[in-house]
C-alpha positions as CSV (number, residue, x, y, z in Angstrom):
1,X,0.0,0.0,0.0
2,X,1.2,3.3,-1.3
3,X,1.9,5.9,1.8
4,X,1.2,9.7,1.5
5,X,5.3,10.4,0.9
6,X,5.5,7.7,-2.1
7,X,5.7,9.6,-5.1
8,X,3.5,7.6,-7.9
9,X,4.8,6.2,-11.2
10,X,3.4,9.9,-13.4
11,X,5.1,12.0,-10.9
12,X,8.3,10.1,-11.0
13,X,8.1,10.3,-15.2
14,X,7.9,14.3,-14.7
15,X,10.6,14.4,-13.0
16,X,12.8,12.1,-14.5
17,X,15.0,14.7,-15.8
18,X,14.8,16.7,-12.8
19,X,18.5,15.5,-11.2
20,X,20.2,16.1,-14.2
21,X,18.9,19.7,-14.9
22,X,19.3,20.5,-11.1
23,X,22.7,18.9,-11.3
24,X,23.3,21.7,-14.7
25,X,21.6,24.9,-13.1
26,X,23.4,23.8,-10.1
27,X,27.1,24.9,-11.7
28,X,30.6,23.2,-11.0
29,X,29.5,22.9,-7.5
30,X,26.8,20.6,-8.1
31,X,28.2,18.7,-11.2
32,X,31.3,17.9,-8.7
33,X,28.8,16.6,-6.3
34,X,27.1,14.4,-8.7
35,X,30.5,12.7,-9.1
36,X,30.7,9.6,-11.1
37,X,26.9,10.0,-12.7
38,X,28.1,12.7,-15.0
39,X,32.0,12.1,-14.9
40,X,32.8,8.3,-15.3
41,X,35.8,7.4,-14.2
42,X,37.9,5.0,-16.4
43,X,38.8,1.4,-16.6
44,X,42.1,1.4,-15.0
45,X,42.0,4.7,-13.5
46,X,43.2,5.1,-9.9
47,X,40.6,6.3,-7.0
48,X,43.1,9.1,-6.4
49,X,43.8,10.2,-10.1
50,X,40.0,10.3,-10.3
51,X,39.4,12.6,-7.6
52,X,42.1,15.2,-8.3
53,X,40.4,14.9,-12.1
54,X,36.9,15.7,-10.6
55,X,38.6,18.6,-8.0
56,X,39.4,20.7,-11.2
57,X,37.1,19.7,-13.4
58,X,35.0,23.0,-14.4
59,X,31.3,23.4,-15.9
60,X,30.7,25.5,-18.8
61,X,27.4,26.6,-18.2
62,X,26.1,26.5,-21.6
63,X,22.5,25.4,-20.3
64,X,22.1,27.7,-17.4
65,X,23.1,30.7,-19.6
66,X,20.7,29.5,-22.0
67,X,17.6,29.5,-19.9
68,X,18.6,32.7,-18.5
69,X,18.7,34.2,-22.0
70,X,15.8,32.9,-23.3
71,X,13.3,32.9,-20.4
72,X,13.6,36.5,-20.0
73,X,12.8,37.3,-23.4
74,X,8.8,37.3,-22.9
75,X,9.4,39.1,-20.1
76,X,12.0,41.7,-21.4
77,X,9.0,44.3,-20.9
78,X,6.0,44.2,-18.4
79,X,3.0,42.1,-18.5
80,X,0.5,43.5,-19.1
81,X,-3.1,43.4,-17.5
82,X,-6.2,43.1,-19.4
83,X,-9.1,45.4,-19.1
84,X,-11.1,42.2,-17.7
85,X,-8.7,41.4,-14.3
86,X,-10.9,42.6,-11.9
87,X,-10.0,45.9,-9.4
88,X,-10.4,43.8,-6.6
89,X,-7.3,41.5,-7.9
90,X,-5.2,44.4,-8.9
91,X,-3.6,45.3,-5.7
92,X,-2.8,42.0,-5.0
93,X,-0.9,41.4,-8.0
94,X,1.9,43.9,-6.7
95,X,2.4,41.6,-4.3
96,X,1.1,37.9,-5.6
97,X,2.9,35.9,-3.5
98,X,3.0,37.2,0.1
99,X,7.0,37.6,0.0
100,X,7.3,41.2,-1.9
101,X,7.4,39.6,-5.4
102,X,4.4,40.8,-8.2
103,X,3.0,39.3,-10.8
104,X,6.0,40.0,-13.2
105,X,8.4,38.9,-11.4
106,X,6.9,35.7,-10.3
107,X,5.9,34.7,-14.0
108,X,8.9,34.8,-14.6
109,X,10.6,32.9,-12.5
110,X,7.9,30.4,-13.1
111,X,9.1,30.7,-17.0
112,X,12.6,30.0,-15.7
113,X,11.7,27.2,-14.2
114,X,9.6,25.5,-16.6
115,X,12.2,26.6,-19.3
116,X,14.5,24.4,-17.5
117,X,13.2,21.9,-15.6
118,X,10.1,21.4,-18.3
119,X,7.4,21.8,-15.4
120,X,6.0,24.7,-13.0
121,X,2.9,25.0,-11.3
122,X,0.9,27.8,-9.4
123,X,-1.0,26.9,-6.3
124,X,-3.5,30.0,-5.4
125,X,-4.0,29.5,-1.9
126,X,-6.2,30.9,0.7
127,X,-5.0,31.3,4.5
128,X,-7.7,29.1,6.8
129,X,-10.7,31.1,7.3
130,X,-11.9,28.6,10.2
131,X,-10.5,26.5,12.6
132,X,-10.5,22.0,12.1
133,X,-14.3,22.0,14.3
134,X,-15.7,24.5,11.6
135,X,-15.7,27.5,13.8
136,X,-14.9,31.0,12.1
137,X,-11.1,32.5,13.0
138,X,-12.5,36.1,11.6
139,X,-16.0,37.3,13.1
140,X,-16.8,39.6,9.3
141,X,-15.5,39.7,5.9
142,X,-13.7,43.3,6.9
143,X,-11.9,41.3,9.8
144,X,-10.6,39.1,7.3
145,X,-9.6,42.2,4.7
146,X,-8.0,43.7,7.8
147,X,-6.2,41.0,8.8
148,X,-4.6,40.7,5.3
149,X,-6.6,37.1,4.7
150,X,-6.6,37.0,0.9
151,X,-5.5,34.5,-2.3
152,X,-2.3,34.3,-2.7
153,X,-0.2,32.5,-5.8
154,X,2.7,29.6,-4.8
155,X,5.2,28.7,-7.0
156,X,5.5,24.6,-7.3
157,X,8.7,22.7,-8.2
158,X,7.9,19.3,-10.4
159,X,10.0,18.0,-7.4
160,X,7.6,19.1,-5.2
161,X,4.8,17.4,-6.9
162,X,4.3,13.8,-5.1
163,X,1.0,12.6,-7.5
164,X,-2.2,13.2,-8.5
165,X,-5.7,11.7,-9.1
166,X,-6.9,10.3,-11.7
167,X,-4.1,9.5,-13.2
168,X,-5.3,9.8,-16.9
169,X,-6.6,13.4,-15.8
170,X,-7.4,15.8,-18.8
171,X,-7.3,19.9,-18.5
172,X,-11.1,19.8,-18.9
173,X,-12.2,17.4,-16.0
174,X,-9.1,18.5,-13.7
175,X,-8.1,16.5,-10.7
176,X,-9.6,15.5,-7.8
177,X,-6.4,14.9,-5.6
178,X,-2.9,16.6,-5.4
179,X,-0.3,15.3,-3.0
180,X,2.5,18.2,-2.6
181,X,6.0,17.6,-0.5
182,X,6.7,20.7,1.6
183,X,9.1,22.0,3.7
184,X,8.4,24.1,6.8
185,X,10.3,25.5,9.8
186,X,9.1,24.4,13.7
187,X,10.7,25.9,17.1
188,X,13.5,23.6,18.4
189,X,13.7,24.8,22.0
190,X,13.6,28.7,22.6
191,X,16.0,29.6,20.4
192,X,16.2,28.1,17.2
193,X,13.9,26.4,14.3
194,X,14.4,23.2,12.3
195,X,13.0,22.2,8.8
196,X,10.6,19.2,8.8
197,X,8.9,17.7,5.5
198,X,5.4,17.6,5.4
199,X,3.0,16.2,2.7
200,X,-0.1,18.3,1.6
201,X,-3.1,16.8,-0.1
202,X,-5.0,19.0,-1.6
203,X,-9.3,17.5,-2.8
204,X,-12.2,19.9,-4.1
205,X,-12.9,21.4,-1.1
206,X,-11.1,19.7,1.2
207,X,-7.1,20.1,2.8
208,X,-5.1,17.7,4.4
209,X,-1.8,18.2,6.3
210,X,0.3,14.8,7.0
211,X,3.9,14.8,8.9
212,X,5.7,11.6,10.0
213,X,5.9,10.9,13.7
214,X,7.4,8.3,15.7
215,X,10.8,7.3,16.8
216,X,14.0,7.0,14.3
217,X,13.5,3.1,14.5
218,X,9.6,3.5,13.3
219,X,8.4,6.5,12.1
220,X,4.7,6.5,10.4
221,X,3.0,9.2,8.4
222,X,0.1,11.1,10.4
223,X,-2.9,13.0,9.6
224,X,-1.5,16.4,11.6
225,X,-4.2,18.9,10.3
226,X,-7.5,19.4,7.9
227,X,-10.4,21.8,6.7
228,X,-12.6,22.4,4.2
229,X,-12.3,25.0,1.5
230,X,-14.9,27.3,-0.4
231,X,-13.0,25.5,-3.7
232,X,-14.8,22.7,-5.4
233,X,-11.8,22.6,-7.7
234,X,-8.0,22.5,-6.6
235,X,-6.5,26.0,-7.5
236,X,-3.6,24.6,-9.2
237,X,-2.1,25.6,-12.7
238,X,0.4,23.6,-14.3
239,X,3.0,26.0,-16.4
240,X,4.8,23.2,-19.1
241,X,7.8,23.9,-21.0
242,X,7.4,21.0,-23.5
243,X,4.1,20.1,-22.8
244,X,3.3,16.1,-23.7
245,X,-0.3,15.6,-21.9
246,X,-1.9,17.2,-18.7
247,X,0.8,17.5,-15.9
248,X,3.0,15.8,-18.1
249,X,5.8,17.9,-19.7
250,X,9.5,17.5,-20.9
251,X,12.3,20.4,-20.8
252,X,12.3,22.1,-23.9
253,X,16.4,21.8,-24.5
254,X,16.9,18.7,-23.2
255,X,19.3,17.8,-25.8
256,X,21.2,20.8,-24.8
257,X,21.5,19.6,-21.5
258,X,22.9,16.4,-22.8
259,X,25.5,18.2,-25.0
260,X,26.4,20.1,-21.8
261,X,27.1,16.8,-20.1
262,X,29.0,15.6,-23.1
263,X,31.2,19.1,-22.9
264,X,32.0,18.8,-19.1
265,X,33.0,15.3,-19.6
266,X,35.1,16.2,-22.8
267,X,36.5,19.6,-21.1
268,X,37.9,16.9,-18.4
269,X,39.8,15.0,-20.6
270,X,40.9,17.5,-22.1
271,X,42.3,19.6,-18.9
272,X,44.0,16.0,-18.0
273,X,45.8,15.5,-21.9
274,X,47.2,19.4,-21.1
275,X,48.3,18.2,-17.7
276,X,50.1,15.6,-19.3
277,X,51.7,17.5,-22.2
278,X,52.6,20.7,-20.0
279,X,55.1,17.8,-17.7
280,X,58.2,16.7,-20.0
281,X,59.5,12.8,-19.0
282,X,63.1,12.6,-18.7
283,X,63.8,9.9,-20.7
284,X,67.6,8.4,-20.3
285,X,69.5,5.4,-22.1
286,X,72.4,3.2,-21.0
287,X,74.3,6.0,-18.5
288,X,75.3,3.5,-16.7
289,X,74.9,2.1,-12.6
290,X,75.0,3.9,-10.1
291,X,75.2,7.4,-12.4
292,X,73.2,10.3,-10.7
293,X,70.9,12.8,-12.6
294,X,70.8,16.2,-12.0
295,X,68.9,18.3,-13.8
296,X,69.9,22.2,-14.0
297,X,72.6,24.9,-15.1
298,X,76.0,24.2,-14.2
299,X,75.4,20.1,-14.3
300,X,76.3,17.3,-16.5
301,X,75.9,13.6,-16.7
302,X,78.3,11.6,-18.3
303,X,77.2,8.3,-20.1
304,X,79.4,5.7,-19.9
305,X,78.2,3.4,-23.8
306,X,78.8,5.6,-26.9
307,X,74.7,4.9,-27.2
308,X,74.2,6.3,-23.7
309,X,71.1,9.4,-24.7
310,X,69.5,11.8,-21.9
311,X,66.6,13.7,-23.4
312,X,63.0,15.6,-22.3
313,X,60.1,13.1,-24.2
314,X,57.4,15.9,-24.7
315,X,53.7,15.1,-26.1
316,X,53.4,15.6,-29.8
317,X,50.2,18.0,-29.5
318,X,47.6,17.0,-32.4
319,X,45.5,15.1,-30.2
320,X,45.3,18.2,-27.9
321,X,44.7,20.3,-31.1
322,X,41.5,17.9,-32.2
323,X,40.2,18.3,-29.0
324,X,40.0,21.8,-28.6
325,X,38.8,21.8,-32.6
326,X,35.7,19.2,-30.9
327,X,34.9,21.6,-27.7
328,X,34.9,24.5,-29.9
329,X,31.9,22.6,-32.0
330,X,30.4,21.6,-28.9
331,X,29.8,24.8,-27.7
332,X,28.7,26.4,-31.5
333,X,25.8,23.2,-31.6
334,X,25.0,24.1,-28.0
335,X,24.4,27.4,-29.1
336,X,22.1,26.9,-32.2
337,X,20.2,24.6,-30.0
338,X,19.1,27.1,-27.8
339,X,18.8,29.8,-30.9
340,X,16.4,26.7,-32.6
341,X,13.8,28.3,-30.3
342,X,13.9,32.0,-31.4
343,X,13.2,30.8,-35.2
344,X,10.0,31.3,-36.7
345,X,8.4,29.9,-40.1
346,X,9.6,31.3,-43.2
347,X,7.7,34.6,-43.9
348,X,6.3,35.4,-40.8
349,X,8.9,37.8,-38.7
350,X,6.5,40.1,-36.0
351,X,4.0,38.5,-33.2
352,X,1.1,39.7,-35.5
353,X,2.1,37.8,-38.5
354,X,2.4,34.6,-36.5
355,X,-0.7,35.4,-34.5
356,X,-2.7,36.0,-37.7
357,X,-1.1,32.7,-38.8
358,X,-3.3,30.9,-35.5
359,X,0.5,30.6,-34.3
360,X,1.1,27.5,-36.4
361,X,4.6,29.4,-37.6
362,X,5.6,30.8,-34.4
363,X,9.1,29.7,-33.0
364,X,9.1,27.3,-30.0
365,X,9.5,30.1,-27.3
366,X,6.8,32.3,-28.5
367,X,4.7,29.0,-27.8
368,X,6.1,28.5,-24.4
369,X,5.3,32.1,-24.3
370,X,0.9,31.6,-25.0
371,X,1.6,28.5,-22.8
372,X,2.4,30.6,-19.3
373,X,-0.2,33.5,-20.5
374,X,-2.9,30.9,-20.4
375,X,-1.7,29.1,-17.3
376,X,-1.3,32.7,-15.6
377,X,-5.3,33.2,-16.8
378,X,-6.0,30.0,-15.0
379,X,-4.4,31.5,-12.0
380,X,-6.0,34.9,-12.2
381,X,-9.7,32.9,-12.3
382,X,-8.5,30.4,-9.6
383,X,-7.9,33.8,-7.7
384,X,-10.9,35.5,-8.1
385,X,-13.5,32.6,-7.3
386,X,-11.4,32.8,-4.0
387,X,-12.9,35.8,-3.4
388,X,-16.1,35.0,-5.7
389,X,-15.5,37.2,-8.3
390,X,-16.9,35.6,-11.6
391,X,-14.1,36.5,-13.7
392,X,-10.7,36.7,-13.0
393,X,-9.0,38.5,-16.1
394,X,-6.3,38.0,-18.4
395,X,-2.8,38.8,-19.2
396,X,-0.1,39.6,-22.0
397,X,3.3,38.2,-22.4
398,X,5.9,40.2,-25.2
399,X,6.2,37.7,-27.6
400,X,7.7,39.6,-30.5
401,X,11.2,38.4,-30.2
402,X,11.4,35.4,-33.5
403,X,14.5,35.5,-35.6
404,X,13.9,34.9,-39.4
405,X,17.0,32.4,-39.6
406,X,19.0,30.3,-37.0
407,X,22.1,32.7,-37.8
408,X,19.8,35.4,-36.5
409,X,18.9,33.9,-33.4
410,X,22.7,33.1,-32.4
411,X,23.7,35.9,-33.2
412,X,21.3,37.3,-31.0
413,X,22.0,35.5,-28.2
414,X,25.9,35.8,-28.4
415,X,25.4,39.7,-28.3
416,X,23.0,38.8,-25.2
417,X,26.0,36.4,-23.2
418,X,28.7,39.6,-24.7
419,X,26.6,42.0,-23.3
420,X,26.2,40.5,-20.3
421,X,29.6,40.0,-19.7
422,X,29.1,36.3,-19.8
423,X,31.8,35.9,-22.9
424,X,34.7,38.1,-23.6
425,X,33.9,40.5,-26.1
426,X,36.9,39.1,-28.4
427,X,35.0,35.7,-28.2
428,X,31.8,37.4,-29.6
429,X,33.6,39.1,-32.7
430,X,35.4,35.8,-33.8
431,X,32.0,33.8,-33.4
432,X,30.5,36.7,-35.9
433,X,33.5,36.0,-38.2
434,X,32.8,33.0,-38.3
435,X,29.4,32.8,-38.9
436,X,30.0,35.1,-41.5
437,X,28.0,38.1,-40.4
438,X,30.7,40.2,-40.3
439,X,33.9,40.4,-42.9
440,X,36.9,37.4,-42.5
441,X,39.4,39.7,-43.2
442,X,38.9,42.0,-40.2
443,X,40.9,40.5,-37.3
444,X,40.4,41.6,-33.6
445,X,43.5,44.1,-32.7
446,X,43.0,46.3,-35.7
447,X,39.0,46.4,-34.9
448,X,40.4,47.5,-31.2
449,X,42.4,50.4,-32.3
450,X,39.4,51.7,-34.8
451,X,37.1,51.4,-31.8
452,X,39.5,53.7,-29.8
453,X,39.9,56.2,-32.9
454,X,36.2,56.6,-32.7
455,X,36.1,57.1,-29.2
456,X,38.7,59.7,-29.1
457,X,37.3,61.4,-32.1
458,X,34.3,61.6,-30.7
């Protein structure tokens, strides 16, 4: 028998991809910790040689930089409200999560999230408005006002999600159970808290609060607290990234975050091979028993066979040469994969175009775009029946940001990762060479000194 913690099957598929990406976002920090799940370590190769390889091993964050880029396009101006959000709601969007952050901001970390992970969700919730024996904790609606008692949006990590009933659920039925994994702080002693897990389970109309109890050798899972709700739905809307069925999604570059694998694992081998090559081996032949080596100015060694040789064995270099020549391609098809987003169908270059089009030649992130304005409506109508308002509203995402060819689109984002300070501003103008955007013959010094002409002329 299942317990309340035990995340089902469906859950586990959406989150399949969820250590890796964490593992990714996480930087060299995390992608050290996951040790030998993203950096094998080779038949033959010593513990200790293996764990001075992982110690220097660093992450080019091709994925995080990515997601950055990309999920703040929509949101590179404000959203914006529609005539139909209510007044009631509009205050409380400056605030939609009860911890200073408003609407745009918390769409888009929510974007951020599902841009990377492939799954976000928004809870609206409602502080209890009576205690678990039904009584009322406010005596009038204005206590409640005045007491600050109103919906509230929570942002919802895939990780976080523990399952959900039915289990073939569609958009249009919606689900009758939700099991969430929560963390929450409780005194310990007079002086300090402690974080405990707690599991809620969220029905229509109904709130469950579970927390395991018991001694370290047997520990169960408790019913802690419950209510009833005003809600005969649950208030939660699911934000995909790569949507493949109701609360089932996949991150949108997942391949990317493959290939960023591939390049932390490649960059390894590669820092070892220049390890190797940048340390000579003295190499000596028939000097005889007994005959010292000392290596520096002012010394000698004397062989004593006519064939005796004393020489420095160095690496010859091409294989150091073809791996540099293979990270360098990495990180160009790492690039394109996230520009593969920003590219729209031939002929149609503006939002209107593509919306005139019923979005059928949009690019990929204009689509993620529609996805998080309609799961931000959802929100906005799961807020006002809160508060039993019969319409919550809608809002508007920028979306106007398609590139009319790949070449666009990475261009694009290397002036984005240039500007940001993210890649060296040399790196920037030999990636336009060599895309061809900008002349072959110009080279970087002479480009330097015109830039400082300029400057001083102006």
């Amino acid at each position: 028998m299942t317990d309340v913690r035990t995340q089902s099957a469906e859950a586990k598929k959406l989150n399949e991809d969820c250590a890796l990406i964490s593992a990714l976002l996480g930087g060299t920090k995390a992608m050290r910790a996951a040790g030998k799940m993203y950096l094998p370590q080779w038949p033959g190769e010593a513990d200790d040689s293996y764990k001075m390889r992982l110690s220097v091993a660093t992450l080019f964050p091709a994925y995080a930089r990515t997601i950055d880029v990309l999920s703040a396009k929509p949101f590179s101006k404000p959203v914006t409200l529609g005539e139909d959000v209510p007044e009631q709601l509009k205050p409380w969007l400056q605030d939609v999560d009860l911890s200073g952050r408003n609407l745009h901001s918390f769409l888009s970390e929510v974007a951020q999230e599902a841009m990377g992970y492939g799954f976000s969700g928004i809870l609206v919730d409602y502080p209890p408005t009576v205690d678990e024996e039904g009584r009322a904790l406010y005596p009038t609606k204005a206590a409640e006002l005045a007491a600050g008692v109103r919906p509230y949006f929570v942002q919802i990590h895939p990780q976080n999600i523990l399952g959900w009933l039915p289990k073939n659920a569609t958009s249009a039925e919606g689900l009758t159970q939700l099991r969430l994994l929560e963390s929450v702080s409780v005194p310990d002693g007079d002086f300090d808290t402690i974080e405990i897990e707690q599991v809620r389970v969220l029905g229509r109309g109904t709130w469950q609060v579970w927390r395991e109890v018991g001694t370290n050798d047997k520990k169960v899972w408790q019913l802690h607290a419950h209510g009833r709700t005003s809600m005969q739905t649950i208030p939660f809307a699911p934000v995909y990234g790569k949507r493949l069925g109701y609360m089932q999604a996949t991150p949108p570059l997942l391949e990317l975050a493959y290939s960023n694998v591939e390049h932390w694992q490649s960059n390894s081998d590669q820092q070892n091979i220049m390890h190797i090559a940048r340390v000579p081996i003295l190499f000596a032949k028939m000097l005889g028993e007994g005959n010292s080596i000392t290596v520096g100015a002012g010394s000698a060694v004397k062989s004593e066979s006519p064939d005796g040789d004393l020489k420095f064995v160095e690496h010859g270099g091409k294989a150091i040469d073809a791996g540099r020549l293979s990270i360098l391609d990495l990180e160009d098809r790492m690039r394109q994969a996230g520009a593969e987003l920003l590219v729209i169908k031939p002929g149609n270059v503006t939002e209107s175009q593509t919306l005139a089009d019923n979005e059928q030649g949009a690019c990929a992130l204009q689509k993620i775009a529609s996805n998080i304005e309609d799961s931000a409506d959802m929100a906005l109508q799961f807020m006002a029946q809160w508060v039993h308002e019969s319409e919550g509203g809608h809002v508007t995402l920028f979306k106007d940001f398609g590139a009319a060819s790949l070449a666009e689109a990475s261009a694009e984002l290397l002036f984005k990762s240039a500007a940001s300070g993210k890649i060296s501003g040399e790196t920037y103008f030999n990636e336009l060479k060599r895309r061809g955007m900008i002349s072959p013959d110009l080279d970087w010094e002479t480009e330097q000194e015109r830039i400082q002409s300029s400057m001083m002329g102006a």
